[in-house]
PDB file of N, CA, C and O in Angstrom:
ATOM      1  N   UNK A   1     -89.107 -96.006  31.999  1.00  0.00           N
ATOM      2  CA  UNK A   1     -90.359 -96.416  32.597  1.00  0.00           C
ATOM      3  C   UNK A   1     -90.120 -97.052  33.974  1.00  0.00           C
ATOM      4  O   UNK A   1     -90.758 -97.025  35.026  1.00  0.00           O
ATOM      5  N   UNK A   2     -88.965 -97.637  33.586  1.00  0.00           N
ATOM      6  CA  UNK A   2     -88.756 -98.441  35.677  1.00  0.00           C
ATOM      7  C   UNK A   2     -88.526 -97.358  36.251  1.00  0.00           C
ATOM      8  O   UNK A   2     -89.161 -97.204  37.294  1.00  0.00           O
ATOM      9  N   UNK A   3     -87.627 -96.275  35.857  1.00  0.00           N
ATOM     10  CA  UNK A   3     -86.935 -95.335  36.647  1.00  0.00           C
ATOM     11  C   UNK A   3     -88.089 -94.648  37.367  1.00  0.00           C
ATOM     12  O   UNK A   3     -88.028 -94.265  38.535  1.00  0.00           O
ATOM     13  N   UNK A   4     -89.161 -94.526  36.553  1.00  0.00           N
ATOM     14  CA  UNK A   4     -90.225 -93.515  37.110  1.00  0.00           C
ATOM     15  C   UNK A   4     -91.133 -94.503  37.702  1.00  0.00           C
ATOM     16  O   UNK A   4     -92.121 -93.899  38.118  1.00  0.00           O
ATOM     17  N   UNK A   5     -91.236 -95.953  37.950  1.00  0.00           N
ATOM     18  CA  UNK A   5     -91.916 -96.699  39.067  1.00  0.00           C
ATOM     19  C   UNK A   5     -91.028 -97.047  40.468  1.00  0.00           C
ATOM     20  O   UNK A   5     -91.424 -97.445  41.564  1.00  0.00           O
ATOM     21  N   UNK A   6     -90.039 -96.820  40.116  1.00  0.00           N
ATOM     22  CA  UNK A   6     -89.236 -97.196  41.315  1.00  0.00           C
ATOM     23  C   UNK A   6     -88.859 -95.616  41.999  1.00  0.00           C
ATOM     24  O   UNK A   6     -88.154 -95.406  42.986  1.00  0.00           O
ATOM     25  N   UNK A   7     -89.545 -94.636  41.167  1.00  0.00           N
ATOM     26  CA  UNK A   7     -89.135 -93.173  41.833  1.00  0.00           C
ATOM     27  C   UNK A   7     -90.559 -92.690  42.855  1.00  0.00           C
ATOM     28  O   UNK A   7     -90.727 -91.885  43.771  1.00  0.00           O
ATOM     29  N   UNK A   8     -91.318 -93.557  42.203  1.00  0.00           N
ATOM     30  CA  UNK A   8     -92.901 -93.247  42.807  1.00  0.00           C
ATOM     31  C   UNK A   8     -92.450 -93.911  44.136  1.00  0.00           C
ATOM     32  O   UNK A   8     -92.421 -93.316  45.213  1.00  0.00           O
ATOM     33  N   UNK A   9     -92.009 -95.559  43.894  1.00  0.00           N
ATOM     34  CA  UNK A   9     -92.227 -96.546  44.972  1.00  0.00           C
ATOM     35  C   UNK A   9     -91.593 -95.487  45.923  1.00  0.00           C
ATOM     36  O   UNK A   9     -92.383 -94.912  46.672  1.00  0.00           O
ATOM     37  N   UNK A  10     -89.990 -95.078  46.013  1.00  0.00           N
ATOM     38  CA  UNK A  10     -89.362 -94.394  46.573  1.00  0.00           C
ATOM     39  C   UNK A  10     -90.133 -93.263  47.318  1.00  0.00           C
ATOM     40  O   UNK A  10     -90.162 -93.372  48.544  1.00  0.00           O
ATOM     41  N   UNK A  11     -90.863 -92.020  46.670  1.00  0.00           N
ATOM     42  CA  UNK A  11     -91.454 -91.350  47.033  1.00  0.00           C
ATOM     43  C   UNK A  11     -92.303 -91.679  48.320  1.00  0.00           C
ATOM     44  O   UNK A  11     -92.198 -91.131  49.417  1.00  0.00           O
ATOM     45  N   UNK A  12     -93.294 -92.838  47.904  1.00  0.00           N
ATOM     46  CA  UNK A  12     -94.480 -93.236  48.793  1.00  0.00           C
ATOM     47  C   UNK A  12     -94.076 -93.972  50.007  1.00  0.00           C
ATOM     48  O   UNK A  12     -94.893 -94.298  50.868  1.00  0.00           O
ATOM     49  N   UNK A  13     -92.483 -94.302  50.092  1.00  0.00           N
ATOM     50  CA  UNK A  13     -92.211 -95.155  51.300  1.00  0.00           C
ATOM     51  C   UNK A  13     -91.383 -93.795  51.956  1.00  0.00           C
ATOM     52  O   UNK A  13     -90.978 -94.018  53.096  1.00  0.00           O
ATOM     53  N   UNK A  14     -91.089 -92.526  51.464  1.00  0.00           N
ATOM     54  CA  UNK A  14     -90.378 -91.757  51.842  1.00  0.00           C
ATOM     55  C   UNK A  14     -91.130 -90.860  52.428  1.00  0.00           C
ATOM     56  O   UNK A  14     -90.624 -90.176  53.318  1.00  0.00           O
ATOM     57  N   UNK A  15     -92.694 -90.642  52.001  1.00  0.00           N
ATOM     58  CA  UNK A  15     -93.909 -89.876  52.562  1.00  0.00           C
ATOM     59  C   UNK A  15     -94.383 -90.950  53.879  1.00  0.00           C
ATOM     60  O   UNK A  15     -94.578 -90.415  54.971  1.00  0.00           O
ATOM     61  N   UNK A  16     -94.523 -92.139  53.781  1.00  0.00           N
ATOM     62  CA  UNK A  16     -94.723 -92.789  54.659  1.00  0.00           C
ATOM     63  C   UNK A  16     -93.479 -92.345  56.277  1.00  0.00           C
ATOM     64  O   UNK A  16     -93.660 -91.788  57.360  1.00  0.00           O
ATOM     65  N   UNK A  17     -92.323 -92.962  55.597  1.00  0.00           N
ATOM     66  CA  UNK A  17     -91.347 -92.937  56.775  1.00  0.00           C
ATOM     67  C   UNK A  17     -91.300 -91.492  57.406  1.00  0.00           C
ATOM     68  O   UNK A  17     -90.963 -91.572  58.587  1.00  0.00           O
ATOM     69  N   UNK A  18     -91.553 -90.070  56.954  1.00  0.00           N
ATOM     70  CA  UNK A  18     -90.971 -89.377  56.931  1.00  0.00           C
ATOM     71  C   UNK A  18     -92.168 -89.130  57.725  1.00  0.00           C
ATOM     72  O   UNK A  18     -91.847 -89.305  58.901  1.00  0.00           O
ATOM     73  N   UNK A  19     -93.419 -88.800  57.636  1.00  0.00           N
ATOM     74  CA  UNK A  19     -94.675 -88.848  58.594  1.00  0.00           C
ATOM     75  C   UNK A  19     -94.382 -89.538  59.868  1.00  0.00           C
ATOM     76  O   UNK A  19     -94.344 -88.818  60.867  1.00  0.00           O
ATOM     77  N   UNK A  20     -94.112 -91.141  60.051  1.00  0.00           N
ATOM     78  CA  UNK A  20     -93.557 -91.759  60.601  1.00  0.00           C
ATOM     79  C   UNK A  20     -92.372 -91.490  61.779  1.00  0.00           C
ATOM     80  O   UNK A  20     -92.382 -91.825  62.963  1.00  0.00           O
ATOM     81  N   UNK A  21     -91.313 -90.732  60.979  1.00  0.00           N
ATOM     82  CA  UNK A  21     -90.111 -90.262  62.121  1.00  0.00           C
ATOM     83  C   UNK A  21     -90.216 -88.967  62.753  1.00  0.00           C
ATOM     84  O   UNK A  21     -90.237 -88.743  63.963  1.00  0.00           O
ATOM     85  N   UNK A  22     -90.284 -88.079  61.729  1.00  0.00           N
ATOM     86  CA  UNK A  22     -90.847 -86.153  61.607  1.00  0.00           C
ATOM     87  C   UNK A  22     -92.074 -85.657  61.937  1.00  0.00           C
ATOM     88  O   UNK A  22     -92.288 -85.204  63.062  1.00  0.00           O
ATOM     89  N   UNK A  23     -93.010 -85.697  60.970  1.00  0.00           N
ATOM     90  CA  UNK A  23     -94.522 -84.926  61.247  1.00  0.00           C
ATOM     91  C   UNK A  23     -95.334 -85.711  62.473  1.00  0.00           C
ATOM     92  O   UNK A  23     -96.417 -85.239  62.818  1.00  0.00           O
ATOM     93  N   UNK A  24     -94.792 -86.973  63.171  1.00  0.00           N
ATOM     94  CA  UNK A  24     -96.140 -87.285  63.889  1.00  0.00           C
ATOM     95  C   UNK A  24     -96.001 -87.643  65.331  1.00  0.00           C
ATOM     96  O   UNK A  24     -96.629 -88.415  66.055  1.00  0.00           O
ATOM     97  N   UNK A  25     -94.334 -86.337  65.650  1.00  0.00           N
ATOM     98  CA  UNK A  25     -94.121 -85.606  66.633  1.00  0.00           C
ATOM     99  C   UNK A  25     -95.371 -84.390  67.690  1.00  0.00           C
ATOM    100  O   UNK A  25     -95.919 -84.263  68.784  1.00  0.00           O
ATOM    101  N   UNK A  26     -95.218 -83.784  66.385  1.00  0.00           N
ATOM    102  CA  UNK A  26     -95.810 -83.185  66.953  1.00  0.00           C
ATOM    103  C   UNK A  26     -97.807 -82.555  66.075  1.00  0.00           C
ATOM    104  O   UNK A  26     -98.526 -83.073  65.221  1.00  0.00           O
ATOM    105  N   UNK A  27     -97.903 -81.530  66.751  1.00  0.00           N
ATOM    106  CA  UNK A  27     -99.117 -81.307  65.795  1.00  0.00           C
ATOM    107  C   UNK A  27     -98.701 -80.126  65.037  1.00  0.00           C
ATOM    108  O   UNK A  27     -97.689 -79.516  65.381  1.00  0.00           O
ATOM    109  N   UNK A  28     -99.505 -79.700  63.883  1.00  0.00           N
ATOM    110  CA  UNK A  28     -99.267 -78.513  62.882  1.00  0.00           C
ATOM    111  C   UNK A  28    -100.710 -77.665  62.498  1.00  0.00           C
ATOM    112  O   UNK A  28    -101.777 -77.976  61.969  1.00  0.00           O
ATOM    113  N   UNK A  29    -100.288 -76.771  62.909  1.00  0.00           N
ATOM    114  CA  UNK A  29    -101.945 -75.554  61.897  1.00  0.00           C
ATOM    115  C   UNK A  29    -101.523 -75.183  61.227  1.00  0.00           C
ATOM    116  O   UNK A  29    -100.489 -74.561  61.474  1.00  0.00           O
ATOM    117  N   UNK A  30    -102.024 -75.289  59.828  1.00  0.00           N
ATOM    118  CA  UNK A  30    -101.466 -75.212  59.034  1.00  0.00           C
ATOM    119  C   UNK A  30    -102.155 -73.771  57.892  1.00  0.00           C
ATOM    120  O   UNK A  30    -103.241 -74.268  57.597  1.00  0.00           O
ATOM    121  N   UNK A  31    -102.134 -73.049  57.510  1.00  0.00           N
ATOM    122  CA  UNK A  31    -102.660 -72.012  56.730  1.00  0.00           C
ATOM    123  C   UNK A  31    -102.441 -72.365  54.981  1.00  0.00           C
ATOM    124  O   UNK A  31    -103.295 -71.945  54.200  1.00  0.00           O
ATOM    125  N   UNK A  32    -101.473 -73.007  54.561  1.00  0.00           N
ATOM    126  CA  UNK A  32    -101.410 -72.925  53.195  1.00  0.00           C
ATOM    127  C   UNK A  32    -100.737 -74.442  53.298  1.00  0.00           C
ATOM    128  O   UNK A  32     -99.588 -74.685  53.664  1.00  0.00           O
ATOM    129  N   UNK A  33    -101.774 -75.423  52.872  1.00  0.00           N
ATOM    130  CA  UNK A  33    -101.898 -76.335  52.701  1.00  0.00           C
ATOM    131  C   UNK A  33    -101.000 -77.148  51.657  1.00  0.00           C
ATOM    132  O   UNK A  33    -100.591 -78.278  51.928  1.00  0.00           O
ATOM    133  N   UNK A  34    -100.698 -76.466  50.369  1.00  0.00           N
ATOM    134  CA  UNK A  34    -100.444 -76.751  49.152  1.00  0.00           C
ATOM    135  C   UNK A  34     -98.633 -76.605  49.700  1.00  0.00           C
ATOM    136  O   UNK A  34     -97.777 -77.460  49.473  1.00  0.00           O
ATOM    137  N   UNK A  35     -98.434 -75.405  50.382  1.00  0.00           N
ATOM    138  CA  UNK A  35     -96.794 -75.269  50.892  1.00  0.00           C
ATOM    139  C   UNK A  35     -96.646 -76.679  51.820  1.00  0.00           C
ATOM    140  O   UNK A  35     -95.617 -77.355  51.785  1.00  0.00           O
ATOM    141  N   UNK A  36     -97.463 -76.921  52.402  1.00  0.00           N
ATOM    142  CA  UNK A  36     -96.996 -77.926  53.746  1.00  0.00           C
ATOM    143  C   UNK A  36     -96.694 -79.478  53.084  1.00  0.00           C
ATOM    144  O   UNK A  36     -95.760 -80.240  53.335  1.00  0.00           O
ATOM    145  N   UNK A  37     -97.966 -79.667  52.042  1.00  0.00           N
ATOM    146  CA  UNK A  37     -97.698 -80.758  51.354  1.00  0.00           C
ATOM    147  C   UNK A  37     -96.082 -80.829  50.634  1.00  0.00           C
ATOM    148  O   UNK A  37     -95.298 -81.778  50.624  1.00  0.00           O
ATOM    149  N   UNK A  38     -95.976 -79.844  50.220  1.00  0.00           N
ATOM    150  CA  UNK A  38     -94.989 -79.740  48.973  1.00  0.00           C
ATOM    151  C   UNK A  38     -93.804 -80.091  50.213  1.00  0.00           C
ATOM    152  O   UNK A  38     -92.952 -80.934  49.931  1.00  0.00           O
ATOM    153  N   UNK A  39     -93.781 -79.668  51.095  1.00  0.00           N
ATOM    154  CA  UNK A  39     -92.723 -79.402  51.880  1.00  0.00           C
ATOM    155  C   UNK A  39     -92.676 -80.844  52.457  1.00  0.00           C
ATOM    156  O   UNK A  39     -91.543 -81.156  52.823  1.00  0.00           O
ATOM    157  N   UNK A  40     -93.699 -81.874  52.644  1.00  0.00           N
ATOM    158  CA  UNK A  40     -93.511 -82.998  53.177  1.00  0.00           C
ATOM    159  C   UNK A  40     -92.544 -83.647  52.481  1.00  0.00           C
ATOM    160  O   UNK A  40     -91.436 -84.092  52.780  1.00  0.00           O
ATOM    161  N   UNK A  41     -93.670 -83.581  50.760  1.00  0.00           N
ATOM    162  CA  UNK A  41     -92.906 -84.246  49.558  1.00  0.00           C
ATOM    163  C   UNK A  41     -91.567 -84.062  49.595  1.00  0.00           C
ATOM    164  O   UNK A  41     -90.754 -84.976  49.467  1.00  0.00           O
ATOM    165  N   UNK A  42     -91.275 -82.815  49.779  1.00  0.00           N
ATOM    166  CA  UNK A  42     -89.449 -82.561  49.343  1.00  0.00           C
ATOM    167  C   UNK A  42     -88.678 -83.552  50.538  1.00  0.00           C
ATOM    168  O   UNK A  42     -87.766 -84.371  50.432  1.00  0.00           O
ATOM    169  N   UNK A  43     -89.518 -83.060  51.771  1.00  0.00           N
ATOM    170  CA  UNK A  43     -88.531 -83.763  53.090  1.00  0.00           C
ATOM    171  C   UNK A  43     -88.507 -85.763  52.275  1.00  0.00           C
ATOM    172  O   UNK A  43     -87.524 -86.501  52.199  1.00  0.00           O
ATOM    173  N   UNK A  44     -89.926 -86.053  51.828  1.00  0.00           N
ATOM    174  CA  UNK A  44     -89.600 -87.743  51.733  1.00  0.00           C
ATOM    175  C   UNK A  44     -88.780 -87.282  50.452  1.00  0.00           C
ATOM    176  O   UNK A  44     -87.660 -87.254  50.963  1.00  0.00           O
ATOM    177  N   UNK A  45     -88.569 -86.866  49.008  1.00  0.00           N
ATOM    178  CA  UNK A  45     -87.897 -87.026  48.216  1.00  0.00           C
ATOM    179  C   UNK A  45     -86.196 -87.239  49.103  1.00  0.00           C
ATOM    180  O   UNK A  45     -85.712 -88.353  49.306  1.00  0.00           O
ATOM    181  N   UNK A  46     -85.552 -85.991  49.501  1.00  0.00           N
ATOM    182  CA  UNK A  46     -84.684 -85.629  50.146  1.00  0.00           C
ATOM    183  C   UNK A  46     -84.153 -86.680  51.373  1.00  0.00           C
ATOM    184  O   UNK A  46     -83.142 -87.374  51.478  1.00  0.00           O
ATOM    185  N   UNK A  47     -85.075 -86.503  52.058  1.00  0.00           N
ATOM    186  CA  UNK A  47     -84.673 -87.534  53.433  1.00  0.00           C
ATOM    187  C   UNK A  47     -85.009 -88.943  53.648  1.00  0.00           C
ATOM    188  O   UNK A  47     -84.982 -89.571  54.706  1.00  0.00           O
ATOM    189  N   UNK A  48     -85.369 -89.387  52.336  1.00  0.00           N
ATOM    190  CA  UNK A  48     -86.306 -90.144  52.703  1.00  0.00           C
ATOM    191  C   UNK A  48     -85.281 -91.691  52.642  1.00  0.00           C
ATOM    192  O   UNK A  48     -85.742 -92.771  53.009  1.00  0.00           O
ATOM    193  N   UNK A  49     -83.948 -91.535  52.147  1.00  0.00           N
ATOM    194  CA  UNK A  49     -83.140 -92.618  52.484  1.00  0.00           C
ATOM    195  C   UNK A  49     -82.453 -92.542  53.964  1.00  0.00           C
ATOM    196  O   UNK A  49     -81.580 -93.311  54.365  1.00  0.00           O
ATOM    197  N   UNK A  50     -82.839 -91.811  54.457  1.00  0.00           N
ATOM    198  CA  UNK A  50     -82.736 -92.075  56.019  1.00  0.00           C
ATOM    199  C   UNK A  50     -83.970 -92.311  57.081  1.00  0.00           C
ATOM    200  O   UNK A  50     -84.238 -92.919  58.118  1.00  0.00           O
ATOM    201  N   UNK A  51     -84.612 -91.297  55.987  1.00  0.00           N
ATOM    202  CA  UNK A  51     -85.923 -91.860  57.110  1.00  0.00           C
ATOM    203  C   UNK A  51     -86.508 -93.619  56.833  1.00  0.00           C
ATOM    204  O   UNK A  51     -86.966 -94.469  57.598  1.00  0.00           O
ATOM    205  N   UNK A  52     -86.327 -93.605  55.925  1.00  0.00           N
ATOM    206  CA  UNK A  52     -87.038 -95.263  55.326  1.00  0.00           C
ATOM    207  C   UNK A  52     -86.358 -96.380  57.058  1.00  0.00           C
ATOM    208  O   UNK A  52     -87.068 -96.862  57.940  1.00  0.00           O
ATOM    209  N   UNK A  53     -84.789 -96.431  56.931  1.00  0.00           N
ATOM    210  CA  UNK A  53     -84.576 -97.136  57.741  1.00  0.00           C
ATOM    211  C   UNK A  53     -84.873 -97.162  59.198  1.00  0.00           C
ATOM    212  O   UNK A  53     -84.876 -98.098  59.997  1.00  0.00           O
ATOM    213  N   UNK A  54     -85.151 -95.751  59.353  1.00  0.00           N
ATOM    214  CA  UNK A  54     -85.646 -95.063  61.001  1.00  0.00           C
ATOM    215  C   UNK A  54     -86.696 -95.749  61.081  1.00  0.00           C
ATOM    216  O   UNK A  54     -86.829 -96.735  61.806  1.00  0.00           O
ATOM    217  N   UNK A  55     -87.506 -95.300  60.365  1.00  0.00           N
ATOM    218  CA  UNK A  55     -89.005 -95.892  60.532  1.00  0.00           C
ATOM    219  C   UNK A  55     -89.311 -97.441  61.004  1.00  0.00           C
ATOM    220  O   UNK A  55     -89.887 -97.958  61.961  1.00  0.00           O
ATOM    221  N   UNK A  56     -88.442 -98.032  59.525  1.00  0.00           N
ATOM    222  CA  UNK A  56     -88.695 -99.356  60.286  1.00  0.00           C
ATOM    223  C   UNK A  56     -88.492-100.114  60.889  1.00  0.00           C
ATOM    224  O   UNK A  56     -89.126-101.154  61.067  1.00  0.00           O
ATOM    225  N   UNK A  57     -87.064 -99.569  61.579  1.00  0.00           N
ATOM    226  CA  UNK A  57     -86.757 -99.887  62.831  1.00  0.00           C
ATOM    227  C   UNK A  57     -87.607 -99.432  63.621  1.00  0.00           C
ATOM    228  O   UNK A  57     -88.206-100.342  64.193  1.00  0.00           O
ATOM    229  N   UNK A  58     -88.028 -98.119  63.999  1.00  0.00           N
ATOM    230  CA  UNK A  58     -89.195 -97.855  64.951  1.00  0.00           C
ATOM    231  C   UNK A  58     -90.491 -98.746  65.247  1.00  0.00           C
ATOM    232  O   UNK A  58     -91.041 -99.100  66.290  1.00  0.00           O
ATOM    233  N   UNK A  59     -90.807 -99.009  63.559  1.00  0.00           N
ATOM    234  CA  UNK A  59     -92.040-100.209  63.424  1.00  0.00           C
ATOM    235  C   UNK A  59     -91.931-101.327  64.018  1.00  0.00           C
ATOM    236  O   UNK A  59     -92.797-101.456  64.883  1.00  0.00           O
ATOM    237  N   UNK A  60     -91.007-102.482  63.895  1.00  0.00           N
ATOM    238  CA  UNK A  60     -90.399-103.667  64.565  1.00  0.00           C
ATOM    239  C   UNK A  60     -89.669-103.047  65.915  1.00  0.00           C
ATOM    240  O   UNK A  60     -89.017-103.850  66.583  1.00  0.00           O
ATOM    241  N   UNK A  61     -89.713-102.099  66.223  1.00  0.00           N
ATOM    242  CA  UNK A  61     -89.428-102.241  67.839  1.00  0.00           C
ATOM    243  C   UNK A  61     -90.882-101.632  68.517  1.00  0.00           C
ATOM    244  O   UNK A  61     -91.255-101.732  69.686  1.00  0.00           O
ATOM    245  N   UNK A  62     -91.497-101.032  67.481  1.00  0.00           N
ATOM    246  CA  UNK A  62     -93.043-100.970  68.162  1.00  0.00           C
ATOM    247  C   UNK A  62     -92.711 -99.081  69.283  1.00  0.00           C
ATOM    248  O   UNK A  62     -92.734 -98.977  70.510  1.00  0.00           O
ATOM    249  N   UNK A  63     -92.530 -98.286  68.565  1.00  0.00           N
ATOM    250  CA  UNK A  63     -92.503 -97.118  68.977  1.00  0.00           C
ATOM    251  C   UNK A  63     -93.381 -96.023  68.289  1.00  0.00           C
ATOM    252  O   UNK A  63     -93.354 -94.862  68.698  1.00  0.00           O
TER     253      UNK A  63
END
């Protein structure tokens, strides 16, 4: 039961950061919506122990 609250927490700071460092570069048109999501999800599952720290360094330096 922790494993799967601390996998969510993980997730939602990994969708956060990952928007944050990656997607809000640039802009996207997107045609299949359900792929793009999925594809965010995987990047925060996946990247998201690197992006977490990017981010909030970016945040506290205000970029």
């Amino acid at each position: 039961m922790l494993q799967t609250i601390l996998f969510i927490v993980y997730a939602v700071a990994g969708w956060w950061a990952v928007n944050k460092v990656w997607f809000s570069r640039r802009t996207y048109i997107v045609g299949d919506s359900a792929k793009f999501f999925g594809l965010k999800l995987g990047a925060a599952v996946f990247f998201g122990w690197i992006c977490i720290p990017i981010a909030i360094i970016m945040t506290v330096l205000g970029k």
